[in-house]
Structure formats: C-alpha cells, structure tokens
ROSE-4610 file (N, C-alpha, C; in Angstrom, 1 decimal, always signed):
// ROSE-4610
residu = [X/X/X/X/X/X/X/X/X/X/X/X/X/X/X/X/X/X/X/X/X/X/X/X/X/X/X/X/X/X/X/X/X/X/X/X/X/X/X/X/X/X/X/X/X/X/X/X/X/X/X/X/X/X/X/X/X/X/X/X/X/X/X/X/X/X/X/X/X/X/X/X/X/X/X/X/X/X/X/X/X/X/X/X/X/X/X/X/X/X/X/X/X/X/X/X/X/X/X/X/X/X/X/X/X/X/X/X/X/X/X/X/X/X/X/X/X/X/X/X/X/X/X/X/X/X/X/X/X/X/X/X/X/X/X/X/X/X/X/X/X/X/X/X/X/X/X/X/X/X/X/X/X/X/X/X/X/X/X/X/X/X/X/X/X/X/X/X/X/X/X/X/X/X/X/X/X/X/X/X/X/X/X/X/X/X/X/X/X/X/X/X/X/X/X/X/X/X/X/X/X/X/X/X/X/X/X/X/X/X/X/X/X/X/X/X/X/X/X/X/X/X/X/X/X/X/X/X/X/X/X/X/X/X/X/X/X/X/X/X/X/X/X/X/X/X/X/X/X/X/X/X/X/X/X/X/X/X/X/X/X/X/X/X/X/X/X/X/X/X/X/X/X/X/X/X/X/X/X/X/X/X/X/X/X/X/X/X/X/X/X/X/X/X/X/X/X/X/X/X/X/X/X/X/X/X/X/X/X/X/X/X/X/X/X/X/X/X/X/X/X/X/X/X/X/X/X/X/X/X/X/X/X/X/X/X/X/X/X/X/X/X/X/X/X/X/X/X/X/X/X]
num = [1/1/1/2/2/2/3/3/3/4/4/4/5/5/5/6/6/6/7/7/7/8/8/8/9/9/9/10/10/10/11/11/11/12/12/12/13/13/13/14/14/14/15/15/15/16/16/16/17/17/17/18/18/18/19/19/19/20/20/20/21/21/21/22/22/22/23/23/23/24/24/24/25/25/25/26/26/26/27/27/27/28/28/28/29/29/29/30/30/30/31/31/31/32/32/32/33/33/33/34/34/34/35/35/35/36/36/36/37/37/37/38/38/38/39/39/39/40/40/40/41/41/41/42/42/42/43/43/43/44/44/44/45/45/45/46/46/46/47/47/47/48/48/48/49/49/49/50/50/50/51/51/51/52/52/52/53/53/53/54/54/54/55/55/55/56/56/56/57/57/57/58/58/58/59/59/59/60/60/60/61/61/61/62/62/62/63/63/63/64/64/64/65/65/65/66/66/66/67/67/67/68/68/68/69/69/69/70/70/70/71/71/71/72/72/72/73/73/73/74/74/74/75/75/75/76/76/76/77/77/77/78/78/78/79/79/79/80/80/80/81/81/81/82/82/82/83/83/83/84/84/84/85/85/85/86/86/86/87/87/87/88/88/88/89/89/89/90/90/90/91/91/91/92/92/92/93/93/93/94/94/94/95/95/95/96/96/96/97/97/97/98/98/98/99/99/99/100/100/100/101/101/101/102/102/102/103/103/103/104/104/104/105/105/105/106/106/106/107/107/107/108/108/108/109/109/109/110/110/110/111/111/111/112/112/112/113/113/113/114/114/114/115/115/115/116/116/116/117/117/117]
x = [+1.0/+0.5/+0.4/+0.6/+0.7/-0.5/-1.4/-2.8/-2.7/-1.8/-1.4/-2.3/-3.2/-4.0/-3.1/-3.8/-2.7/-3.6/-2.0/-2.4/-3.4/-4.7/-5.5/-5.6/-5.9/-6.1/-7.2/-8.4/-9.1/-9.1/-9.2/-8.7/-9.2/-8.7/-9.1/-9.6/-10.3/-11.3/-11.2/-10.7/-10.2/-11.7/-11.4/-12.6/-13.2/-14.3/-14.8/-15.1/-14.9/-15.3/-16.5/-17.9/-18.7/-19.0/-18.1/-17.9/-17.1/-16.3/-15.2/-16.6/-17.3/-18.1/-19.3/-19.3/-20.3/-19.5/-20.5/-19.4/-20.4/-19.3/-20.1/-20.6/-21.7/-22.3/-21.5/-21.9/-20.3/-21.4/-20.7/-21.4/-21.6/-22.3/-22.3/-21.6/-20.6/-20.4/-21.4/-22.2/-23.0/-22.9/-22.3/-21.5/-20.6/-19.6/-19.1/-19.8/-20.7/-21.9/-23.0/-23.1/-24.2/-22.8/-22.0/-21.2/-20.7/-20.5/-20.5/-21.4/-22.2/-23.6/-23.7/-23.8/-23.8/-22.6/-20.9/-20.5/-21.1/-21.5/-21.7/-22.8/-23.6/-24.6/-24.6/-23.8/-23.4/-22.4/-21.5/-20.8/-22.1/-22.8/-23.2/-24.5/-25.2/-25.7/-24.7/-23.7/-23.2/-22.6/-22.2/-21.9/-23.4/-24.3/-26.0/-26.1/-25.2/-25.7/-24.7/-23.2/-22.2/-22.9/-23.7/-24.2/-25.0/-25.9/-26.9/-26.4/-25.6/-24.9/-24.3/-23.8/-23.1/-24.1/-25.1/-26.1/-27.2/-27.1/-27.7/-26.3/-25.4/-24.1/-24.3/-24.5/-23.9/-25.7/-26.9/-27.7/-27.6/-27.2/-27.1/-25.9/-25.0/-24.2/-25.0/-26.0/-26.2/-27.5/-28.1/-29.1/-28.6/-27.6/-26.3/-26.8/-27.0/-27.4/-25.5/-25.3/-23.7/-23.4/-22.0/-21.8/-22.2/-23.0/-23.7/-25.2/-25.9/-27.0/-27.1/-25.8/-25.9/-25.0/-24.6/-24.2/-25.5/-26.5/-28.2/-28.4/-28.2/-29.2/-28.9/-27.2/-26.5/-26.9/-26.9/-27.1/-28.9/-29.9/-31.5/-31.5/-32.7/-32.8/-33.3/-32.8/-33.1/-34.6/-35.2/-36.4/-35.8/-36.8/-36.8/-37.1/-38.0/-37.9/-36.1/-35.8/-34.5/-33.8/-33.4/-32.5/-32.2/-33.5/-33.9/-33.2/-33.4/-32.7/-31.4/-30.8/-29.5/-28.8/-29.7/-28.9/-28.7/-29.5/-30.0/-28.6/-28.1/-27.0/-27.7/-26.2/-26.0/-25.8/-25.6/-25.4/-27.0/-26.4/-27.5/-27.8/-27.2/-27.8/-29.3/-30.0/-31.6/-31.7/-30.6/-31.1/-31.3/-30.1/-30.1/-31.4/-31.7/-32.8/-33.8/-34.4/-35.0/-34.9/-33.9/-34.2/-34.4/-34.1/-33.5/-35.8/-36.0/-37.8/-37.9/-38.0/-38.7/-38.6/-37.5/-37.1/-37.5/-38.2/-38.8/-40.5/-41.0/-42.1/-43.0/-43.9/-45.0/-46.0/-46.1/-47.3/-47.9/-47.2/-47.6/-47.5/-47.2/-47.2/-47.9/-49.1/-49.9/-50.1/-49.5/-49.5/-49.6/-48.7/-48.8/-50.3/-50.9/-51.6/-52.8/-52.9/-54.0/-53.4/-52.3/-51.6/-51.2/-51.8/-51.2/-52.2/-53.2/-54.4/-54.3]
y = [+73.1/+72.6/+71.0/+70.8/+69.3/+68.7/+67.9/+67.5/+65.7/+65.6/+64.1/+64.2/+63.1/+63.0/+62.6/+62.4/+62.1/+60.7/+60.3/+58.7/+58.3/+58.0/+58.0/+56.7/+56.5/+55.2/+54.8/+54.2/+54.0/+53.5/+53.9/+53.4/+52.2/+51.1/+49.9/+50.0/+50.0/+49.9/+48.7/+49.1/+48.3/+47.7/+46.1/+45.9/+46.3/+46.9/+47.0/+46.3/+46.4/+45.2/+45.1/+45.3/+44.6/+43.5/+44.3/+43.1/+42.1/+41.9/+41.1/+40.2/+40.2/+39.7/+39.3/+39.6/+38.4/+37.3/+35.9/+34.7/+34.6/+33.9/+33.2/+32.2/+31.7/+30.3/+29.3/+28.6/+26.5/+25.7/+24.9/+24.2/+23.3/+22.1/+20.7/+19.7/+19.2/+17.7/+16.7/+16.9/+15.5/+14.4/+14.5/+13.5/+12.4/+13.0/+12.1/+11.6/+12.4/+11.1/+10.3/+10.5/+9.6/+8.2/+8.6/+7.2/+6.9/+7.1/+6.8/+5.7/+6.1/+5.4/+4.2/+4.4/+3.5/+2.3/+2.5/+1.6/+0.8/+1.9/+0.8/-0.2/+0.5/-0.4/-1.8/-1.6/-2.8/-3.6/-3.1/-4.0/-4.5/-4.0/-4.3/-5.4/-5.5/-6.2/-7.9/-7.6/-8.8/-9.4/-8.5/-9.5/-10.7/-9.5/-10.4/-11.3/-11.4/-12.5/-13.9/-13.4/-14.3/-15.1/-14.2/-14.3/-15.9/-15.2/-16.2/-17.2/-17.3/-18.5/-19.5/-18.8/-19.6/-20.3/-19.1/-20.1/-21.3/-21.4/-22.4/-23.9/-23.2/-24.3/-24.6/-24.1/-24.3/-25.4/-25.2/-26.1/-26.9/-27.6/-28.3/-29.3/-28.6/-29.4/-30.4/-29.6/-29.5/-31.0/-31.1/-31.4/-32.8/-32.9/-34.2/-35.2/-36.4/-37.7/-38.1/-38.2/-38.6/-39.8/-39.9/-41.5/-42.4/-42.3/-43.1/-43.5/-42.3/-42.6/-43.3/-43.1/-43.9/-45.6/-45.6/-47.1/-47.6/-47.0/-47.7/-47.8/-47.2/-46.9/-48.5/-48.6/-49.9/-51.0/-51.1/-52.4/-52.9/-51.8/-52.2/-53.5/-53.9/-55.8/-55.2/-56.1/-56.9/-56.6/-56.6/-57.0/-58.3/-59.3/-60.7/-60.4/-59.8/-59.5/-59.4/-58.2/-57.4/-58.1/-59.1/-60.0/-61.1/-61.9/-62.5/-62.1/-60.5/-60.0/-60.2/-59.7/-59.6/-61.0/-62.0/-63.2/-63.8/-63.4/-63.7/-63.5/-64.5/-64.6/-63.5/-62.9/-62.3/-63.2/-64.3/-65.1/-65.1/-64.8/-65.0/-66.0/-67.3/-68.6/-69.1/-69.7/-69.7/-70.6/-71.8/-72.6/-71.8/-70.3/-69.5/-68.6/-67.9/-67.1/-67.8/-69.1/-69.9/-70.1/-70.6/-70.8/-69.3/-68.1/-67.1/-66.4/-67.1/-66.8/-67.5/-68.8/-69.6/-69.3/-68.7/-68.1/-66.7/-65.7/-65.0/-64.9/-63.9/-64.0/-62.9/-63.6/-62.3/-62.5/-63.0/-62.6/-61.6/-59.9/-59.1/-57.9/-58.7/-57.8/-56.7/-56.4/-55.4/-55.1/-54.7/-54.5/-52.8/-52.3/-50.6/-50.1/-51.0/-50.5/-49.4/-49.6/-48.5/-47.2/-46.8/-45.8/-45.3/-45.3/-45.1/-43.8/-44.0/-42.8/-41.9]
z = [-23.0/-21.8/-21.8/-20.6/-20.4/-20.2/-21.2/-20.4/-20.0/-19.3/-18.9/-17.4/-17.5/-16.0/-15.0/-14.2/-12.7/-12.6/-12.1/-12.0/-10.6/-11.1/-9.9/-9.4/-8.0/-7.9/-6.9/-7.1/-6.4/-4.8/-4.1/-2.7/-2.1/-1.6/-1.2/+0.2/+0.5/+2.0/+3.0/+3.7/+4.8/+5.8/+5.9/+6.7/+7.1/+8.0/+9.2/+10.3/+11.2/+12.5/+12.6/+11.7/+11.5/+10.1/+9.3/+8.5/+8.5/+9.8/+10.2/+11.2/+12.0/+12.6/+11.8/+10.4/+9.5/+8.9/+9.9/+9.4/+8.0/+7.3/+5.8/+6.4/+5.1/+6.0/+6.0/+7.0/+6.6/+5.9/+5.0/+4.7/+5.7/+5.9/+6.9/+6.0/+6.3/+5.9/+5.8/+4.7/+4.7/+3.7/+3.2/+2.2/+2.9/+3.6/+4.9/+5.7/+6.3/+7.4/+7.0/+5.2/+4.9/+4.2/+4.0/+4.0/+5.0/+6.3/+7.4/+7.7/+7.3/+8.1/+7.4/+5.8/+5.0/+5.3/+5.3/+6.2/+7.4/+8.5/+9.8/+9.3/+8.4/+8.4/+7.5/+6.6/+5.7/+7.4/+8.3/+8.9/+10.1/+10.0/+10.9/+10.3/+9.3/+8.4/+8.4/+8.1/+7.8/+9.2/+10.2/+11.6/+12.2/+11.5/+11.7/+11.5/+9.8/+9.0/+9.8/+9.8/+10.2/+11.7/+12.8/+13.7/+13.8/+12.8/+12.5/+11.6/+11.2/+10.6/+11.6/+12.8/+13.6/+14.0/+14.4/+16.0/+15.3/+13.9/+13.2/+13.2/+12.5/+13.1/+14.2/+15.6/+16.6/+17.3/+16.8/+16.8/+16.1/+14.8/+14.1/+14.8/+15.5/+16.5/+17.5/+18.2/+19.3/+19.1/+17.6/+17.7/+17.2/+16.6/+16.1/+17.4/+16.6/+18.0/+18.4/+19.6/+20.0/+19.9/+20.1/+19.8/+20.8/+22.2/+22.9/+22.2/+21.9/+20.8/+19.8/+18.6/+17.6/+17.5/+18.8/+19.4/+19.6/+20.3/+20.4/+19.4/+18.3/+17.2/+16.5/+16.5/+15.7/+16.4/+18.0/+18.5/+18.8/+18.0/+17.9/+17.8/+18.2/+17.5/+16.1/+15.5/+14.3/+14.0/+12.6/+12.1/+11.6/+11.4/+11.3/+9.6/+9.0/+8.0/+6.8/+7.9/+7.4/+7.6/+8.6/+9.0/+8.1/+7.2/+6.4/+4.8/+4.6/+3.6/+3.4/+4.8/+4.6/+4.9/+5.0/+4.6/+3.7/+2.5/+1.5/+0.6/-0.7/-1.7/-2.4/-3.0/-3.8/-5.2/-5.0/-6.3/-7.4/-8.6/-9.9/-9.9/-9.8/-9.7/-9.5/-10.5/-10.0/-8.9/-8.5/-7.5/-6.0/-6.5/-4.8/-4.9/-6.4/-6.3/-5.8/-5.7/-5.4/-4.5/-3.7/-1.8/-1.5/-2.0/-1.2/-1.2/-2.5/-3.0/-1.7/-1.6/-0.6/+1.0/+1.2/+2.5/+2.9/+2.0/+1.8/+2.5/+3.4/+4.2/+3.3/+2.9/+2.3/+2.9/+4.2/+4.9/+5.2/+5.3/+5.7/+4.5/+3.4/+1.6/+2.0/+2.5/+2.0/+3.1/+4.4/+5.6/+5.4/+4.5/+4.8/+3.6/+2.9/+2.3/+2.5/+3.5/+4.1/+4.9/+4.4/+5.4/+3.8/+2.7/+1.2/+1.6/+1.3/+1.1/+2.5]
C-alpha cells in the first residue's frame, strides 16, 4: 500500500468587502511642511533684513546736506582767529615763527575754560 499523503494546500481567502473598506492609516507629511516653513521663514527673515538695510541707505541719502547746503557751508565768513592761522608760514625759520607768534591773538586763551566741567 501506498501511504503517500495528498498534496494539500491550504486555501488563500479572498478579501471581503469589509476588509476592502478598512483604510490603513496615512501617514501626514510632516517632514515636508516643517521644512517648508523653515524656508519661508529664513526668506522671509532676510528680505526684512535687506529691507531695513535699504530704508537706512535711503535716509542716510535723504539726511546728506546737498550741494546748495555745502556751497553755504564753504562760503561762511571767516573766523578772524582761523583766518590768522591759515595765513600763517609754514616756514621753520625763527624770524617767521616769530612774526607768525606776534600775529597770533591770545586774548581769548581760556575762553572755553568753563564749559570743561
């Protein structure tokens, strides 16, 4: 006698249309929307900064004396003082350091002395 089993095979079970109607869970992408955000917020961080860089340029323009201003500024009168300076030799010579001493006004040497303290 033959004792060879019969080749059996376990039967595979076909979905059911309620197990066809359980979704698995999804995951959410949140890996992608927290670097999302992370981008806008670095671009949006630095248009601030570029922002604010301008509108200090664009006062520092604004606040620039023009060349009608600094034509006043050149044609001031004179201090009689300063005027005295800049006439004054540049020569080492003691006979010039000497007129240039005697042409020299120290009347008012100690004029800012009380504006020290």
């Amino acid at each position: 006698m033959d004792t060879q089993t019969p080749n059996v095979q376990t039967p595979v079970s076909e979905p059911t249309p309620e197990m066809m109607t359980m979704e698995t869970p999804k995951k959410s992408p949140l890996g992608p929307v927290i670097g999302l955000v992370i981008i806008l917020a670095v671009i949006i961080v630095g248009s601030l900064y570029f922002w604010g860089q301008k509108v200090e340029q664009d006062a520092a323009i604004k606040n620039a004396p023009t060349q009608t201003e600094q034509r006043v500024v050149e044609t001031a009168p004179v201090d009689s003082q300063v005027e005295a300076l800049q006439t004054q030799s540049s020569s080492d010579d003691i006979n010039s350091i000497e007129a240039d001493l005697n042409a020299t006004d120290f009347t008012n040497i100690d004029g800012g002395i009380e504006n020290i303290n």
